[in-house]
GUMAR-513943 format. One line per field, with one value per residue (C-alpha): x, y negated, z negated; residue number from 0; residue in three letters. Coordinates in steps of 0.1 Angstrom, whole numbers, plus 2048, in hexadecimal, padded with zeros to 3 digits. Layout:
px <- X,...
py <- Y,...
pz <- Z,...
seq <- NUM,...
type <- ALA,...
//
This chain:
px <- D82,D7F,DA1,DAB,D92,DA5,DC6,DB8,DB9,DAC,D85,D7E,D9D,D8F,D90,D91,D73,D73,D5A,D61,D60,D42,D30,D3F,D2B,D0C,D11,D0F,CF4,D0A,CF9,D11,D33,D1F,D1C,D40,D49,D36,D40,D61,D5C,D50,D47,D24,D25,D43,D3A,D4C,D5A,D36,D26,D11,D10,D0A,CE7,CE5,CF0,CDC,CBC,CC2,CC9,CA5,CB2,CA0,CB4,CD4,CC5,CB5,CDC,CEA,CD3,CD5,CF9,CF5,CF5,CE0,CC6,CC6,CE7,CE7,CFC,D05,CEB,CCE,CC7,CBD,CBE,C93,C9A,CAD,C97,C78,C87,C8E,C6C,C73,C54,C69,C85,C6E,C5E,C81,C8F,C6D,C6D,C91,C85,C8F,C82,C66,C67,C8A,C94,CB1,CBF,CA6,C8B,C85,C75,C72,C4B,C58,C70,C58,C3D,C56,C5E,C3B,C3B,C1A,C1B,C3C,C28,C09,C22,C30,C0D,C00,C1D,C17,C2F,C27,C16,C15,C3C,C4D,C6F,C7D,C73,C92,C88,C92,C9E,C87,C96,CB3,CA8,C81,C71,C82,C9C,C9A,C8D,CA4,CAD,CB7,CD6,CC5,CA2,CA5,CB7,CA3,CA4,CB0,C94,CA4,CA6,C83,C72,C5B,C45,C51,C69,C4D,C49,C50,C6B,C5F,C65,C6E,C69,C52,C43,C32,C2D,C0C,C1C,C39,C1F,C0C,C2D,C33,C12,C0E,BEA,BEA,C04,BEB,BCD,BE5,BEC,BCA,BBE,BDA,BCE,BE6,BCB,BC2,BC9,BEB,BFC,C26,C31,C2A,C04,C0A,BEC,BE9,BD6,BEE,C0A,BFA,BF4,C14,C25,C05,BF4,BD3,BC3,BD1,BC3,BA1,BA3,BAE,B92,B79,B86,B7D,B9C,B98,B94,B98,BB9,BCF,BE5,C09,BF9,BE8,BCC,BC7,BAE,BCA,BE0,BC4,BC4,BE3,BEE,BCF,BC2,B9B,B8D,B9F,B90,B6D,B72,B7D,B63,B48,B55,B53,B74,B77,B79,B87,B9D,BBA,BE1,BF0,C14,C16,C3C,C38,C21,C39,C59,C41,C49,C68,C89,CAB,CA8,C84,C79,C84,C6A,C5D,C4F,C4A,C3E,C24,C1A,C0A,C01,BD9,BD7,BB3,BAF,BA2,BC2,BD9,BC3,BC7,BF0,BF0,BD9,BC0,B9E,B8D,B97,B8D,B6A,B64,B6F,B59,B37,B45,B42,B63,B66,B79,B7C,B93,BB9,BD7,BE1,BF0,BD4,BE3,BC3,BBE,BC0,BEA,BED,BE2,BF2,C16,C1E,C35,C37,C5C,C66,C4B,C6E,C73,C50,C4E,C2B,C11,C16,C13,C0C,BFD,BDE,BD9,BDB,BC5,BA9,BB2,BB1,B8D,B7E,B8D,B7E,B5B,B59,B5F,B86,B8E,BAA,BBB,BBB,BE0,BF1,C03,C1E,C0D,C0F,BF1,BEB,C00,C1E,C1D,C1A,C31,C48,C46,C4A,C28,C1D,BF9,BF1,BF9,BE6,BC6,BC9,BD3,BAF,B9A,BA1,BC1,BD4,BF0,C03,BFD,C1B,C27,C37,C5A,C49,C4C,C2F,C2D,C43,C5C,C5E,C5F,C7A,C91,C8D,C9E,C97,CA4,CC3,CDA,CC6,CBB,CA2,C99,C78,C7C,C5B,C48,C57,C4D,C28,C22,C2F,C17,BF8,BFD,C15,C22,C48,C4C,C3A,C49,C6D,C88,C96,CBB,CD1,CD8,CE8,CD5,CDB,CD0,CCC,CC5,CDC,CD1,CC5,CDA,CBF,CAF,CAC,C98,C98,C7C,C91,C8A,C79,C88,CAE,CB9,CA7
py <- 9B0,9CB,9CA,9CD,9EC,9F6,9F7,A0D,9F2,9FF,9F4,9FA,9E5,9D6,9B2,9A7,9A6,9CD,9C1,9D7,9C4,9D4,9C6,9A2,9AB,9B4,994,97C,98F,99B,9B6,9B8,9B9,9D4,9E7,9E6,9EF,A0F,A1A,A14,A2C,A10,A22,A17,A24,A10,9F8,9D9,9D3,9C9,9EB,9DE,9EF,9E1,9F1,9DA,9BD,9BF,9C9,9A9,993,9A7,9AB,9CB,9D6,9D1,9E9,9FE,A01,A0E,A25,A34,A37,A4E,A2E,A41,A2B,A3E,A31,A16,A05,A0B,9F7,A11,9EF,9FE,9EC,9F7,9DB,9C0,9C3,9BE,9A2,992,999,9AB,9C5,9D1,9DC,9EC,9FC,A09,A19,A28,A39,A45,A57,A40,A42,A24,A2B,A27,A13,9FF,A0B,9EB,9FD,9E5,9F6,9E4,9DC,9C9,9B8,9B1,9A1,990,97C,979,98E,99A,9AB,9BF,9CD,9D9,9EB,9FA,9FE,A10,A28,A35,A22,A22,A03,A0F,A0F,9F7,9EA,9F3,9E4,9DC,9C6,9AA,9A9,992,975,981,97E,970,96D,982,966,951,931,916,8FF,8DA,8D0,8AF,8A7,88A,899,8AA,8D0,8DF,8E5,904,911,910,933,92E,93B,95B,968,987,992,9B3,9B6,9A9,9C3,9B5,9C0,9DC,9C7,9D9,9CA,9B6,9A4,997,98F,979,968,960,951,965,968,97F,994,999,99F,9BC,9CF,9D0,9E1,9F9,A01,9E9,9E6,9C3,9C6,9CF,9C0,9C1,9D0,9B3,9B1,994,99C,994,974,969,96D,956,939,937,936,91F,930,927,92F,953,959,951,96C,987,97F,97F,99F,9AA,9A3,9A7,984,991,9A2,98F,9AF,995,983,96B,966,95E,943,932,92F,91E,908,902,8FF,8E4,903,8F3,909,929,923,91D,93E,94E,943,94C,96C,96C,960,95C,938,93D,95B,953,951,96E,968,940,944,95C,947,92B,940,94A,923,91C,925,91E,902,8FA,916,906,8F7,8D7,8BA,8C2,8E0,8F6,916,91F,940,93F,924,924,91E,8FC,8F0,8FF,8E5,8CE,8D0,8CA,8AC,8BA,8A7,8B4,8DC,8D5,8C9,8E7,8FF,8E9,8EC,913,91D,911,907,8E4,8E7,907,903,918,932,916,8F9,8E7,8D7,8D1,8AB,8AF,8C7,8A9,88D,8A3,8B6,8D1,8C3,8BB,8A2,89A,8A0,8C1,8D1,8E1,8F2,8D4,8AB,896,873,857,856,87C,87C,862,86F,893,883,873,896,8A5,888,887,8AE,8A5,8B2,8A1,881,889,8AB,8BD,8DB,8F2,8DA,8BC,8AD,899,890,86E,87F,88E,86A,85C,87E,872,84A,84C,82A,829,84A,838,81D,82E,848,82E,81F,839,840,854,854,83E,846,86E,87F,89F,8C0,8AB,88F,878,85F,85B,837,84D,865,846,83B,85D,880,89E,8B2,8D1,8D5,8B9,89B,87F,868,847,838,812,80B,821,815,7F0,7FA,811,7F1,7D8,7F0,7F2,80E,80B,80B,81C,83D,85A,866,858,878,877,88E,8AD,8CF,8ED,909,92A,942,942,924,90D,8EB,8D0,8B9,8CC,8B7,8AB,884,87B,870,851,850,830,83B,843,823
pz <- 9A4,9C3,9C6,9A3,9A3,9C3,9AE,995,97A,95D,95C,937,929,90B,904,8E1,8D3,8E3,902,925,944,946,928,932,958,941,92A,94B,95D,977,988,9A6,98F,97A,996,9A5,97D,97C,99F,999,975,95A,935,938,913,908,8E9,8DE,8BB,8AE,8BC,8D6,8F1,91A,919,8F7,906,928,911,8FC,91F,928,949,958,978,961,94A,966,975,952,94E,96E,967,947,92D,90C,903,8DF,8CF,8B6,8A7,882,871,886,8A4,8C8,8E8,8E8,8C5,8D4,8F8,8E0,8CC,8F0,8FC,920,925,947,933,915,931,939,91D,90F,933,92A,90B,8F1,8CF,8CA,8A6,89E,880,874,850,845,854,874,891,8B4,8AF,88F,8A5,8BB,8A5,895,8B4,8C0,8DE,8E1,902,8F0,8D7,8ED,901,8E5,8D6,8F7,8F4,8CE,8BA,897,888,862,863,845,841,81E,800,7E9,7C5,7B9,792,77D,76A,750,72C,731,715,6FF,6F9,6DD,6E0,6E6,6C8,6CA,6B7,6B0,6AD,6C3,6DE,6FA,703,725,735,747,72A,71F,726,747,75F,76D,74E,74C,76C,777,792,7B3,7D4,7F2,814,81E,83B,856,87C,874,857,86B,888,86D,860,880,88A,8A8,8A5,8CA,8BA,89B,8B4,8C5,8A7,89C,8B9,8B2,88F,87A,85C,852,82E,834,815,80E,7EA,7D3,7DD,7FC,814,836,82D,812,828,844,828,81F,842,849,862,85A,87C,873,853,85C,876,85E,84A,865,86C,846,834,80D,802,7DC,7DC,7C0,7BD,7C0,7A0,7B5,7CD,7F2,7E2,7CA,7EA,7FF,7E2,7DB,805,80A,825,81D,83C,82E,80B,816,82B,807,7F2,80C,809,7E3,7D5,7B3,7AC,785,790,77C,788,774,787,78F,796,7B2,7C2,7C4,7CE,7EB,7F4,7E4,7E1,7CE,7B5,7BE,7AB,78C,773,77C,75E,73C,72D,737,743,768,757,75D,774,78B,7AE,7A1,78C,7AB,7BD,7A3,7A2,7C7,7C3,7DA,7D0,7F1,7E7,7C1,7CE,7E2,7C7,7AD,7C3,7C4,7A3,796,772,76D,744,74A,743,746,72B,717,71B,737,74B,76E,766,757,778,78D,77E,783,764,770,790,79F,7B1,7D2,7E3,7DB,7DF,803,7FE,7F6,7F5,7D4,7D5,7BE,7D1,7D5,7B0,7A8,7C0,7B2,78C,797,7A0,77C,76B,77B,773,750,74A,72B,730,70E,70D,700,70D,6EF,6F3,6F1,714,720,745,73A,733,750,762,74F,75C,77E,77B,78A,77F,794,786,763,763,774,754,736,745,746,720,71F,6FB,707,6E5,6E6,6DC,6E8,6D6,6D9,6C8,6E8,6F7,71B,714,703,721,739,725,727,72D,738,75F,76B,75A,755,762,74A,75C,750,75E,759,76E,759,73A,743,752,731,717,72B,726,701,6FB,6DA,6DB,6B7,6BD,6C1,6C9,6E2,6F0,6FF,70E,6FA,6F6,6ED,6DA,6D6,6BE,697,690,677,681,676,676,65C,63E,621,62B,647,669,677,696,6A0,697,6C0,6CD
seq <- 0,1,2,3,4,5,6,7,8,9,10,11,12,13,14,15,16,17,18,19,20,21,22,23,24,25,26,27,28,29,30,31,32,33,34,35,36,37,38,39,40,41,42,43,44,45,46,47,48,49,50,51,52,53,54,55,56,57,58,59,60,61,62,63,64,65,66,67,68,69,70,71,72,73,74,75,76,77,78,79,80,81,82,83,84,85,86,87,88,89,90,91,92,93,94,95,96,97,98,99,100,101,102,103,104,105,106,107,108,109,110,111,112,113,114,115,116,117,118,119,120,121,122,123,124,125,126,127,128,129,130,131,132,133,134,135,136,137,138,139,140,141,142,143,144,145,146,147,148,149,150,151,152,153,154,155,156,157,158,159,160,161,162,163,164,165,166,167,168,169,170,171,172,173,174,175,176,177,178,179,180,181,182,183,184,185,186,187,188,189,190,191,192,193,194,195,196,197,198,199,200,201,202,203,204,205,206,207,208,209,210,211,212,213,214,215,216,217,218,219,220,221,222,223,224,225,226,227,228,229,230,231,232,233,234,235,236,237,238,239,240,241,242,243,244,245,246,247,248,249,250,251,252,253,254,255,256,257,258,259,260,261,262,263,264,265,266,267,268,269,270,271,272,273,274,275,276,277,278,279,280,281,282,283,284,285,286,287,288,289,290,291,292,293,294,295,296,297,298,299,300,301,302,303,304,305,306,307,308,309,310,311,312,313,314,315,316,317,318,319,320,321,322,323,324,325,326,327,328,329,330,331,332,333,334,335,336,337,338,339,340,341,342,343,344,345,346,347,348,349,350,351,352,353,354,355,356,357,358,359,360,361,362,363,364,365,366,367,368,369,370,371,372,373,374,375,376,377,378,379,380,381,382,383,384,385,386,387,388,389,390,391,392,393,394,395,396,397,398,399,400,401,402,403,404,405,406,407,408,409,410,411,412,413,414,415,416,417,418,419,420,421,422,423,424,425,426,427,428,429,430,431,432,433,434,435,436,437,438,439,440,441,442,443,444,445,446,447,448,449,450,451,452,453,454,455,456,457,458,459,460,461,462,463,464,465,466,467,468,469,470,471,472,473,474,475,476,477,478,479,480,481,482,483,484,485,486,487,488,489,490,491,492,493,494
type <- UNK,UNK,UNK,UNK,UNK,UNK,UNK,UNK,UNK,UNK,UNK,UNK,UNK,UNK,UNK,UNK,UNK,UNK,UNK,UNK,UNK,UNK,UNK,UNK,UNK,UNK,UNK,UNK,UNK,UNK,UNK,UNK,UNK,UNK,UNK,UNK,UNK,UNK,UNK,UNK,UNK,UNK,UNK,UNK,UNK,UNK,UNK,UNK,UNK,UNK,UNK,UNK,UNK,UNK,UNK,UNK,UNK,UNK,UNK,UNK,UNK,UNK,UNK,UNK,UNK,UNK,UNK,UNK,UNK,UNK,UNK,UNK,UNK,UNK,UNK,UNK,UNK,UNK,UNK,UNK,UNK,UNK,UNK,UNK,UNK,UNK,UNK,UNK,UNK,UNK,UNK,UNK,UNK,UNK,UNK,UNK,UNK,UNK,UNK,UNK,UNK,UNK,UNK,UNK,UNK,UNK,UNK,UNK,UNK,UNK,UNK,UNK,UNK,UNK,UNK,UNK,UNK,UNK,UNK,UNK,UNK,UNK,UNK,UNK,UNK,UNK,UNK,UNK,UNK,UNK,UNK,UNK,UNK,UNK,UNK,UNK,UNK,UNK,UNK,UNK,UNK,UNK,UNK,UNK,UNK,UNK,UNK,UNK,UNK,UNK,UNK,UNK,UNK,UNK,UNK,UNK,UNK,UNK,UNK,UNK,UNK,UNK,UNK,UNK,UNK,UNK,UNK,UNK,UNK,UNK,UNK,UNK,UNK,UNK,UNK,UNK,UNK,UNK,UNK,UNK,UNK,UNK,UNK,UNK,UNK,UNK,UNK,UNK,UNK,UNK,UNK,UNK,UNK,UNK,UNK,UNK,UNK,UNK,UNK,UNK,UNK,UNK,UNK,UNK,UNK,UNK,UNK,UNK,UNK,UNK,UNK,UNK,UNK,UNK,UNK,UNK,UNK,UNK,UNK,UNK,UNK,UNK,UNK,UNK,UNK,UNK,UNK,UNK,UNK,UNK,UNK,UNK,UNK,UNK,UNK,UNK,UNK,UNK,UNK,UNK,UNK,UNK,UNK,UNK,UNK,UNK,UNK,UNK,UNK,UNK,UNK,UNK,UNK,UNK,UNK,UNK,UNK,UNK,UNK,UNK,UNK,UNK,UNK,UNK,UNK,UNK,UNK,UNK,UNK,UNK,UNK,UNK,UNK,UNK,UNK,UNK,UNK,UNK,UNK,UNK,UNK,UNK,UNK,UNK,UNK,UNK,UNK,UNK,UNK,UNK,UNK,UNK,UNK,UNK,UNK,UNK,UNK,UNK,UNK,UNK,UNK,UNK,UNK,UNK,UNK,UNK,UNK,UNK,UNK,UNK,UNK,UNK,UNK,UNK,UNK,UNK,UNK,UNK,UNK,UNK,UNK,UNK,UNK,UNK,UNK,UNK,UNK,UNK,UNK,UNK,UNK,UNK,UNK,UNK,UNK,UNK,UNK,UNK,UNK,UNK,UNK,UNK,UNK,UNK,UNK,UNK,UNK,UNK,UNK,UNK,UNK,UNK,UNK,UNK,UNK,UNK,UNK,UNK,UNK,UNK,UNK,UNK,UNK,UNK,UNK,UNK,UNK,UNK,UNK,UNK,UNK,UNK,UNK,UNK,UNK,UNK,UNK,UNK,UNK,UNK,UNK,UNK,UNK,UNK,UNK,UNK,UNK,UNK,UNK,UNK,UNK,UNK,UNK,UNK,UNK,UNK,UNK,UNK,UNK,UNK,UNK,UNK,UNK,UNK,UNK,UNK,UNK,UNK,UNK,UNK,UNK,UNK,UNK,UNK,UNK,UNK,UNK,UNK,UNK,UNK,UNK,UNK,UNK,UNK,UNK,UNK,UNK,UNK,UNK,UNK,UNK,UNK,UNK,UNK,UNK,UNK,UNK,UNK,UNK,UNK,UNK,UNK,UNK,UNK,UNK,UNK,UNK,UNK,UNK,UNK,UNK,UNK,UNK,UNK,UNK,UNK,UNK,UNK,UNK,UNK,UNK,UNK,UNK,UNK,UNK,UNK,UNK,UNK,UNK,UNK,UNK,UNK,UNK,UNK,UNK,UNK,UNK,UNK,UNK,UNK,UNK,UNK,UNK,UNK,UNK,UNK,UNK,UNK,UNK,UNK,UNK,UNK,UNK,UNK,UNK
//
């Protein structure tokens, strides 16, 4: 290399990606080579095709006398690339306090944002380097800053469509296309996070400590109403959460249309709900926004509806305890103050929650576990508090149905013999046999339950109540029903 240098060969040539010799001398770490580079009349400014500069790249690598040397060499730690990152961002995001050190020494702005609105200290919570942010702390960056807060559109149409009308009576309707939890919800916003709320989602419980001292508050909540204490449930940070509330976190806040309380209750976080209710939850509060809460969990196609119909709309901290199949959680809240006998806006009971109406597929839940025995034990508790076994939603589902949803044959037979209606028929005029035998999930999926079917027949179902659903279209609009007619159908006609 000296003696291409020697021969005046040209030492900012640029490869293809548009990286110097220099920046490849950065890339490895090669102080030496970067030194013989910027004697010989290296651009220590000179970006490559992505605009990342060598004092970038040594500031990522965290690699202080690199840094040190392009500095001392007139590299400007205040240019950024086009989307607003610094090298003071991407030594943060690395972690090196040497090379913070550096460029804050050089005059570079601490408070710099990306067009998002990322400053290093969010970088640097956001990668749990605690020491990072105290430096930055000690040298007055701002810990109110947020990113931006952009909204996401609500669903299409909500409930302002019309209802959805089967062309047949015995054919079943698109779920899909039934209106569901969320359809009146404002739109969401998005972002607006400050440092402590990516220290919490990132469970860096030092991190959290830091910006405290540096007067992050501790009710610092995003745009939609997530608290501090929220957010640590739902990335499961229990150990978190109880620290914010030692530190005198609201415990009320239900702002996002849900409570801290209904997330302890819903996540199985018993020592976080104990800590709530100590500090005066309300155990009836009711879930204004259920399908906020669980697109805080889930994404893509797991937000869909799950079995049957029903609203969340109104749900308690109890029947969130209840869908999970928490018996333990639904104890606590009953020796709190919770009432058992309340249901959602449209009758649905902690007892249908438990036994999996509106549930998906255990499969596709990432936010609590559902199993035969959690819902028996969770069934148990509902039943001892005196929820009532038969009780209907507006649609006529029972806690049976909502078995019979599932194939959940254990959860059957312990409800056909404490006294459940095993002939109850729902809005669609189908018995939990009837649902066993053929229903319609998500969008295009017919399930058949032959298990259930069987287990139903032997503990008396009768086999001529009620309607065999099949696969069917839906319509929409005022069209006329062409079922409509002056004869009585047949129940038994599609069997």
């Amino acid at each position: 290399m000296q003696t291409l240098i020697d021969e005046r060969v040209d030492v900012d040539t640029p490869q293809a990606d548009g990286a110097t010799p220099l920046a490849w001398a950065v890339h490895w770490d090669d102080l030496a080579m970067a030194a013989l580079l910027i004697r010989a009349g290296a651009d220590v400014t000179a970006a490559n095709d992505l605009a990342v500069t060598p004092l970038m790249l040594a500031s990522t690598n965290g690699s202080a006398p690199m840094v040190d040397a392009l500095l001392q060499a007139g590299a400007d730690p205040a240019v950024a690339r086009p989307t607003g990152e610094t090298a003071l961002m991407m030594a943060s995001r690395t972690g090196s306090v040497a090379v913070v050190r550096l460029l804050v020494a050089h005059g570079i702005d601490v408070d710099a944002a990306t067009t998002g609105g990322h400053t290093a200290l969010m970088w640097a919570a956001a990668e749990r380097h605690a020491d990072v942010i105290r430096v930055l702390a000690e040298i007055g960056a701002d810990v109110h800053t947020r990113t931006a807060v952009r909204t996401r559109a609500a669903r299409p149409g909500g409930y302002a469509r019309k209802e959805p009308r089967v062309l047949s009576r015995f054919e079943a309707v698109n779920p899909a296309a039934l209106p569901r939890d969320g359809d009146q919800d404002p739109p969401r916003p998005e972002g607006g996070f400050t440092p402590l709320l990516y220290a919490i989602m990132a469970g860096d419980l030092d991190a959290v400590r830091v910006l405290l001292a540096a007067g992050a508050h501790v009710d610092e909540a995003g745009p939609d109403g997530v608290t501090g204490v929220m957010l640590a449930l739902t990335k499961r940070h229990e150990e978190i959460a109880l620290f914010l509330l030692d530190r005198g976190a609201d415990p009320h806040s239900a702002k996002t249309g849900y409570s801290a309380l209904h997330l302890a209750s819903a996540t199985g976080h018993f020592a976080v709900a104990e800590a709530l209710l100590a500090r005066g939850s309300d155990p009836n509060l009711r879930v204004e926004r259920p399908h906020r809460l669980t697109t805080a969990f889930e994404i893509g196609v797991f937000q869909s509806p799950g079995s049957g119909r029903l609203t969340q709309i109104g749900s308690t901290p109890f029947i969130v305890a209840a869908k999970s199949a928490d018996a333990r959680i639904m104890r606590l809240l009953a020796a709190s103050g919770a009432d058992p006998l309340l249901t959602t806006n449209d009758g649905t009971t902690a007892l249908m929650m438990a036994a999996g109406l509106g549930k998906r597929a255990s499969t596709d839940i990432t936010y609590y576990e559902w199993t035969e025995d959690k819902a028996v034990e969770a069934l148990s508790v509902g039943l001892e508090l005196g929820v009532d076994i038969n009780a209907a939603n507006e649609h006529g589902e029972t806690a049976l149905h909502a078995a019979a949803y599932h194939n959940a044959n254990r959860v059957i037979e312990f409800l056909v013999r404490a006294g459940a209606n095993i002939d109850a028929t729902n809005v669609a005029g189908q018995t939990a046999l009837r649902v066993a035998d053929g229903h319609l999930i998500c969008c295009t999926t017919y399930v058949r339950h032959t298990e259930a079917v069987e287990r139903l027949g032997g503990l008396g179902a009768d086999p001529d109540v009620g309607i065999q659903l099949t696969f069917g279209l839906t319509a929409f609009g005022d069209q006329a029903d062409p079922t409509e007619s002056n004869e009585p159908a047949d129940p038994n006609d599609a069997r």
